[in-house]
VMD Tcl script that builds the backbone (N, CA, C; Angstrom):
set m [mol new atoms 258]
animate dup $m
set s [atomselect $m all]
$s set {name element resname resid chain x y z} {
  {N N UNK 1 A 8.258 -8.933 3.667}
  {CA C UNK 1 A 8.397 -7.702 2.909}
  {C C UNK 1 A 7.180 -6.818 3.168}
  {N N UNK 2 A 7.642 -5.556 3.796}
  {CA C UNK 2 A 5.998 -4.645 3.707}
  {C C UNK 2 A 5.227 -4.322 2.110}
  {N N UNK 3 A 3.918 -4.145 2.511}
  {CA C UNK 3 A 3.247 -3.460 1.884}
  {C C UNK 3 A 4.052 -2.890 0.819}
  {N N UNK 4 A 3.556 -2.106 -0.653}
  {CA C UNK 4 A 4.271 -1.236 -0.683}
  {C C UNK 4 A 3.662 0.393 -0.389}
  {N N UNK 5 A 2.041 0.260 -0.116}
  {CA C UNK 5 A 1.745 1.313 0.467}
  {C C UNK 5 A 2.211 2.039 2.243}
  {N N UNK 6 A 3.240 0.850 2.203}
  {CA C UNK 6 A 3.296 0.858 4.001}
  {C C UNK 6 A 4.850 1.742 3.420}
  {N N UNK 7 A 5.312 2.032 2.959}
  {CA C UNK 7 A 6.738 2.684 2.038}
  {C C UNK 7 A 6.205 4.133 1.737}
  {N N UNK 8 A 5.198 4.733 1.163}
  {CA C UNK 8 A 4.690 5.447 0.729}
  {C C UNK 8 A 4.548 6.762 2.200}
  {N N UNK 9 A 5.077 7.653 1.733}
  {CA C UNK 9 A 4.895 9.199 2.459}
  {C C UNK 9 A 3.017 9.441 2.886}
  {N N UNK 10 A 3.249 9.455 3.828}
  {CA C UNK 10 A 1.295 10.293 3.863}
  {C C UNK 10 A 0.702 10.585 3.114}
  {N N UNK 11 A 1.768 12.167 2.714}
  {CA C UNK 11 A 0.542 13.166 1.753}
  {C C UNK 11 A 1.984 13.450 0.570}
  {N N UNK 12 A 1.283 14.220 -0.396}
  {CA C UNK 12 A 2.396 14.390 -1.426}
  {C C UNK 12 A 1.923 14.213 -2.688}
  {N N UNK 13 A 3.062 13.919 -3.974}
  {CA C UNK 13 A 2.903 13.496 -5.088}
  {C C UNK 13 A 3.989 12.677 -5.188}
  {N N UNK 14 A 3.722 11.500 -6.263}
  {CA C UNK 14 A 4.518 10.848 -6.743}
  {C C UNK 14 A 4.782 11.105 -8.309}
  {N N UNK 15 A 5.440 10.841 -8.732}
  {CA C UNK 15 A 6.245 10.779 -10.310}
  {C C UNK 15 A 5.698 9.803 -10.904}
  {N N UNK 16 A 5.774 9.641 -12.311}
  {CA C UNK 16 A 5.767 8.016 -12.671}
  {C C UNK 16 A 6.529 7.162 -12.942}
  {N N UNK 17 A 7.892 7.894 -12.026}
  {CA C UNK 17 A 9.149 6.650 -12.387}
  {C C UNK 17 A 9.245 6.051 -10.904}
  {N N UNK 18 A 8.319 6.849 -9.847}
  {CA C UNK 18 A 7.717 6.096 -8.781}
  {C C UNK 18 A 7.154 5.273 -8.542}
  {N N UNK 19 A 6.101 5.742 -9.220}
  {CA C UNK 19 A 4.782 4.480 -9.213}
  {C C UNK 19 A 5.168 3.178 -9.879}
  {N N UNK 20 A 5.767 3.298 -11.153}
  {CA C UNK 20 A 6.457 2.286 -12.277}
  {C C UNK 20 A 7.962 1.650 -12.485}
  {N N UNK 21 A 8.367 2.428 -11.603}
  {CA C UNK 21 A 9.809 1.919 -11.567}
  {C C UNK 21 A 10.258 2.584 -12.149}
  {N N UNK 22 A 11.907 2.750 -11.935}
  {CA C UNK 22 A 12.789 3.079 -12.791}
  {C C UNK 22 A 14.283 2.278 -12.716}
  {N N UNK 23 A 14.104 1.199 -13.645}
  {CA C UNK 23 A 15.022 0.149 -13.856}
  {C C UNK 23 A 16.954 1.388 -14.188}
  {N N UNK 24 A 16.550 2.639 -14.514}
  {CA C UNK 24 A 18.100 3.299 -15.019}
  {C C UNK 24 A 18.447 4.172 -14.141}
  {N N UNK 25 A 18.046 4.047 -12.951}
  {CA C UNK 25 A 18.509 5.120 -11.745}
  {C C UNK 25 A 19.477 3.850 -10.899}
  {N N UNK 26 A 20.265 4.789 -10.079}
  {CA C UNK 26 A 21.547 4.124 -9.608}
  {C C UNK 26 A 21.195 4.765 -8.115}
  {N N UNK 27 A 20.430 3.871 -7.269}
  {CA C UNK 27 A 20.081 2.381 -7.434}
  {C C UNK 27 A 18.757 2.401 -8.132}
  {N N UNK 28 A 18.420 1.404 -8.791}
  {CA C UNK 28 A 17.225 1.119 -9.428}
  {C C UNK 28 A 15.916 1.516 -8.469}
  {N N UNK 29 A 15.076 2.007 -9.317}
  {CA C UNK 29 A 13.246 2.252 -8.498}
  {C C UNK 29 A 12.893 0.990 -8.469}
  {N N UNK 30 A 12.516 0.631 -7.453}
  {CA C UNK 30 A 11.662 -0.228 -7.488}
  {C C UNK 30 A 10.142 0.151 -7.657}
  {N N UNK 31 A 9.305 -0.353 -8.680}
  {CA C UNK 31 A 8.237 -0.721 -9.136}
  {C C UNK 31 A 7.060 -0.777 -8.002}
  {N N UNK 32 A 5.789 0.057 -7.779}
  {CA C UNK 32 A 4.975 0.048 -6.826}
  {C C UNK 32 A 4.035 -0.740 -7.718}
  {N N UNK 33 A 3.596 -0.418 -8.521}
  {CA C UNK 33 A 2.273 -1.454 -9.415}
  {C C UNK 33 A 3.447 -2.052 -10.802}
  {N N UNK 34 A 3.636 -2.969 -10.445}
  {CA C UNK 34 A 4.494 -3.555 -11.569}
  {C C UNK 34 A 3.745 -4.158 -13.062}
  {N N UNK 35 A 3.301 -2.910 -13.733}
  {CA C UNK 35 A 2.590 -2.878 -14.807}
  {C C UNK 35 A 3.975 -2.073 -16.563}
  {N N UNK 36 A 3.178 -1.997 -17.363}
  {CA C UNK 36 A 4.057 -0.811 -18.071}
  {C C UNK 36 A 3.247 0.226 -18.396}
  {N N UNK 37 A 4.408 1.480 -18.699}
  {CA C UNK 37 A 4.049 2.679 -18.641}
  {C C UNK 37 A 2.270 2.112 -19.763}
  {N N UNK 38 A 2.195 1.712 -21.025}
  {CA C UNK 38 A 1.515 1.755 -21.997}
  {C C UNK 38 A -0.271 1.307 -21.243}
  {N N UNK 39 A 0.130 0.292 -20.305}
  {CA C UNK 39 A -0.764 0.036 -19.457}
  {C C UNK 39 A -1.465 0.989 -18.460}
  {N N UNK 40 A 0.010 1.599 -18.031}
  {CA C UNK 40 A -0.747 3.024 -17.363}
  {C C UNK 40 A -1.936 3.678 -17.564}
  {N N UNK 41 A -1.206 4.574 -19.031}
  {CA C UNK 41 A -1.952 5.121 -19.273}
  {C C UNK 41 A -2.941 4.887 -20.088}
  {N N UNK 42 A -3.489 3.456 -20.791}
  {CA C UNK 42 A -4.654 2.389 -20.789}
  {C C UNK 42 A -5.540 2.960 -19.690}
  {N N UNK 43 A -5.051 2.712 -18.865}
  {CA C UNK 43 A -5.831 2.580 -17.757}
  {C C UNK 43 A -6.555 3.952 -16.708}
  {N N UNK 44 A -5.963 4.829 -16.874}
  {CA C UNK 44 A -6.369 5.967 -17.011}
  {C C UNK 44 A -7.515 6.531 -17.594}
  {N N UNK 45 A -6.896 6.170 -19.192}
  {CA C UNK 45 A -8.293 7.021 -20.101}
  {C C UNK 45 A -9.187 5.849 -19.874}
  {N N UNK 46 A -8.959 4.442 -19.616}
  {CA C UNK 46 A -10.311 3.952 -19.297}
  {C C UNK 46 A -11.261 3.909 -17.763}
  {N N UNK 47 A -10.452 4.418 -16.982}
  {CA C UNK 47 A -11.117 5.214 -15.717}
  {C C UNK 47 A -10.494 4.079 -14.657}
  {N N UNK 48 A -10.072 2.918 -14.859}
  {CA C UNK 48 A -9.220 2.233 -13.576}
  {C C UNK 48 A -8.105 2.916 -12.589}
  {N N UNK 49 A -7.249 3.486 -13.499}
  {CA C UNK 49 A -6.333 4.279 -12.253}
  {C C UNK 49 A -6.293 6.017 -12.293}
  {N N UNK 50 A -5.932 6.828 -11.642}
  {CA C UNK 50 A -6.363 7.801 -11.005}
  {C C UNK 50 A -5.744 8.719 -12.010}
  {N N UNK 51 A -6.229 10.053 -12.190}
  {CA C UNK 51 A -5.890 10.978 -13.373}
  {C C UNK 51 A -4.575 11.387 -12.578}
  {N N UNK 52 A -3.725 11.986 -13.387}
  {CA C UNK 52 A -2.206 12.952 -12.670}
  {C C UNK 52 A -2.995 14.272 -12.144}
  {N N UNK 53 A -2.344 14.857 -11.367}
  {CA C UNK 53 A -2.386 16.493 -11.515}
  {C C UNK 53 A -1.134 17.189 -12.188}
  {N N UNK 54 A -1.298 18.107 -12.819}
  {CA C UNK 54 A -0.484 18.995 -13.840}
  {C C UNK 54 A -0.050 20.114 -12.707}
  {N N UNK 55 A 1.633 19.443 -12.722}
  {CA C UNK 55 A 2.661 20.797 -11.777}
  {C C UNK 55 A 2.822 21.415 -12.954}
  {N N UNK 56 A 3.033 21.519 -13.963}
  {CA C UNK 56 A 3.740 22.561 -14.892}
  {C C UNK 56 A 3.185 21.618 -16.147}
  {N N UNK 57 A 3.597 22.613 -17.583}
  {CA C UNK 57 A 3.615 22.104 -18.940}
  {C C UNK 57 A 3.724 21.063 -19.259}
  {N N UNK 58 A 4.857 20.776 -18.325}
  {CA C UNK 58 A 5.210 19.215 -18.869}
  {C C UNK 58 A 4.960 18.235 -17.715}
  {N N UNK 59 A 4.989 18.558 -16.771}
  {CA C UNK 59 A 4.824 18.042 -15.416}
  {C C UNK 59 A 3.432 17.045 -14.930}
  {N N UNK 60 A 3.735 15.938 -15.005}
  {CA C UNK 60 A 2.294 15.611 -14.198}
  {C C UNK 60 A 2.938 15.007 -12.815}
  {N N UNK 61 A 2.018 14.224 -11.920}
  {CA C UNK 61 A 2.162 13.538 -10.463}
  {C C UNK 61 A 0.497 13.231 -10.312}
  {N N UNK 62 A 1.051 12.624 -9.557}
  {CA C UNK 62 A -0.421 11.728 -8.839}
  {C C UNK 62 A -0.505 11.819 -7.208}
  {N N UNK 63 A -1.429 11.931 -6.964}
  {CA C UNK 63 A -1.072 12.176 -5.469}
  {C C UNK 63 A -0.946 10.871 -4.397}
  {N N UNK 64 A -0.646 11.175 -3.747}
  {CA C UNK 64 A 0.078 9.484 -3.341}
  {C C UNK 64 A -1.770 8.935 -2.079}
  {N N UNK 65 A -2.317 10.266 -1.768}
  {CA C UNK 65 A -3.840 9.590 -1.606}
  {C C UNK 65 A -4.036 8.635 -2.283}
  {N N UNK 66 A -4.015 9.544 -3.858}
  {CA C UNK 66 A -4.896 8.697 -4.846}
  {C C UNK 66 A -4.645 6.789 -5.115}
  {N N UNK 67 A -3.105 7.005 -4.854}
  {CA C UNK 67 A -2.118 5.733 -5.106}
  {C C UNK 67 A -2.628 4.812 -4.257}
  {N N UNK 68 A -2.422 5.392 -2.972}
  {CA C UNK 68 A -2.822 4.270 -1.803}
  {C C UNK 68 A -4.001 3.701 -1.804}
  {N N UNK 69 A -5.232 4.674 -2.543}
  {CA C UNK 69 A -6.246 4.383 -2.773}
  {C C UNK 69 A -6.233 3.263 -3.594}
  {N N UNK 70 A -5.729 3.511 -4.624}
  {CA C UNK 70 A -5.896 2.483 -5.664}
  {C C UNK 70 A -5.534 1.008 -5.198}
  {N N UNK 71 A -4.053 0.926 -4.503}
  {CA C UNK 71 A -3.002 -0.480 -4.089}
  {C C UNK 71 A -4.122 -1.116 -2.939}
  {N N UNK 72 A -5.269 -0.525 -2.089}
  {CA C UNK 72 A -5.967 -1.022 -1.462}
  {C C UNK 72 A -7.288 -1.809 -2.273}
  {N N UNK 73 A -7.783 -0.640 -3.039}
  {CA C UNK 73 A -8.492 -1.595 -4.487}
  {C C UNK 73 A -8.451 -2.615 -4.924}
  {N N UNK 74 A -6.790 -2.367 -5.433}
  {CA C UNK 74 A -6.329 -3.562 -6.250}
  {C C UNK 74 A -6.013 -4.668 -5.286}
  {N N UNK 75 A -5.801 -4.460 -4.241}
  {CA C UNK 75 A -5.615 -5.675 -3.246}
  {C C UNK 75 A -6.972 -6.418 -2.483}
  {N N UNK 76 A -7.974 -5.690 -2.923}
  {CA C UNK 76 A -9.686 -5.763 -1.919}
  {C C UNK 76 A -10.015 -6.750 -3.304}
  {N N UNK 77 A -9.435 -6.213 -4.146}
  {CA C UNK 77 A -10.046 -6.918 -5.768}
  {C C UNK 77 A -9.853 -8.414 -5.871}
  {N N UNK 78 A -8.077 -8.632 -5.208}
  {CA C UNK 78 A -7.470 -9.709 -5.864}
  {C C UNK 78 A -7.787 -10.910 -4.831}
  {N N UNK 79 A -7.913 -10.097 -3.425}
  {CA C UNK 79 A -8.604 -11.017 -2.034}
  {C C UNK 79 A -9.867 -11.661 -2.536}
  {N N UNK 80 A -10.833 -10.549 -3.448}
  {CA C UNK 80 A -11.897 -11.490 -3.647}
  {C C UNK 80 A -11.975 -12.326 -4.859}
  {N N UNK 81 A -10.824 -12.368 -5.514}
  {CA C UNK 81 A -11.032 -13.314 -6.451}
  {C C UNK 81 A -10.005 -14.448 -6.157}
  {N N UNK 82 A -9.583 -14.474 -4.900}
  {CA C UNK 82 A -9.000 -15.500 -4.412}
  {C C UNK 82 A -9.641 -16.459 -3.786}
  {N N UNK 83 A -10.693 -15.869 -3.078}
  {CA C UNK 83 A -11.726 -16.188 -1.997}
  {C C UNK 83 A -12.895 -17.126 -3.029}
  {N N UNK 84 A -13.562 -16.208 -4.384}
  {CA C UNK 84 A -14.336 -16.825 -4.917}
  {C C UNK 84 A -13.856 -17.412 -6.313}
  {N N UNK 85 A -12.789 -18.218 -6.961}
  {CA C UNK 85 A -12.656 -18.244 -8.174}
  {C C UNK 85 A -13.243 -18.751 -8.976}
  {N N UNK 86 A -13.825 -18.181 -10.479}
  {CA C UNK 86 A -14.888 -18.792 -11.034}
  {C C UNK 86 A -14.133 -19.867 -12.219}
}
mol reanalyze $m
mol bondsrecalc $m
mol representation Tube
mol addrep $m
């Protein structure tokens, strides 16, 4: 199975029924960080994952830089706590 940053467009924005799935679309999203929304945005205001940018009022996205950035993080993270476990 690839990556799921190897799926991911270059440049752009993503949604957050992208990044998170969306289990009620026909066919279902599949899930890039298989977390929940509540975690998300946890994680946000505590500075782990990347702020949205604001398309409109209601509108946010993330830019899929930022994403790839992160899925390399989180994968540099989990290599080294595989490598050293305490």
């Amino acid at each position: 199975m690839p990556a799921p940053s190897a799926t991911l467009p270059e440049t752009g924005f993503l949604r957050l029924s992208h990044i998170l799935g969306d289990p009620k679309t026909d066919p279902p999203t599949p899930a890039i960080l298989p977390i929940s929304r509540a975690s998300w945005w946890a994680g946000i205001k505590a500075g782990r994952y990347p702020k949205g940018v604001k398309l409109g009022q209601r509108s946010i996205a993330w830019r899929v830089e930022d994403i790839r950035a992160l899925i390399d993080r989180l994968a540099a993270g989990k290599a080294a706590t595989e490598q050293h476990p305490e």
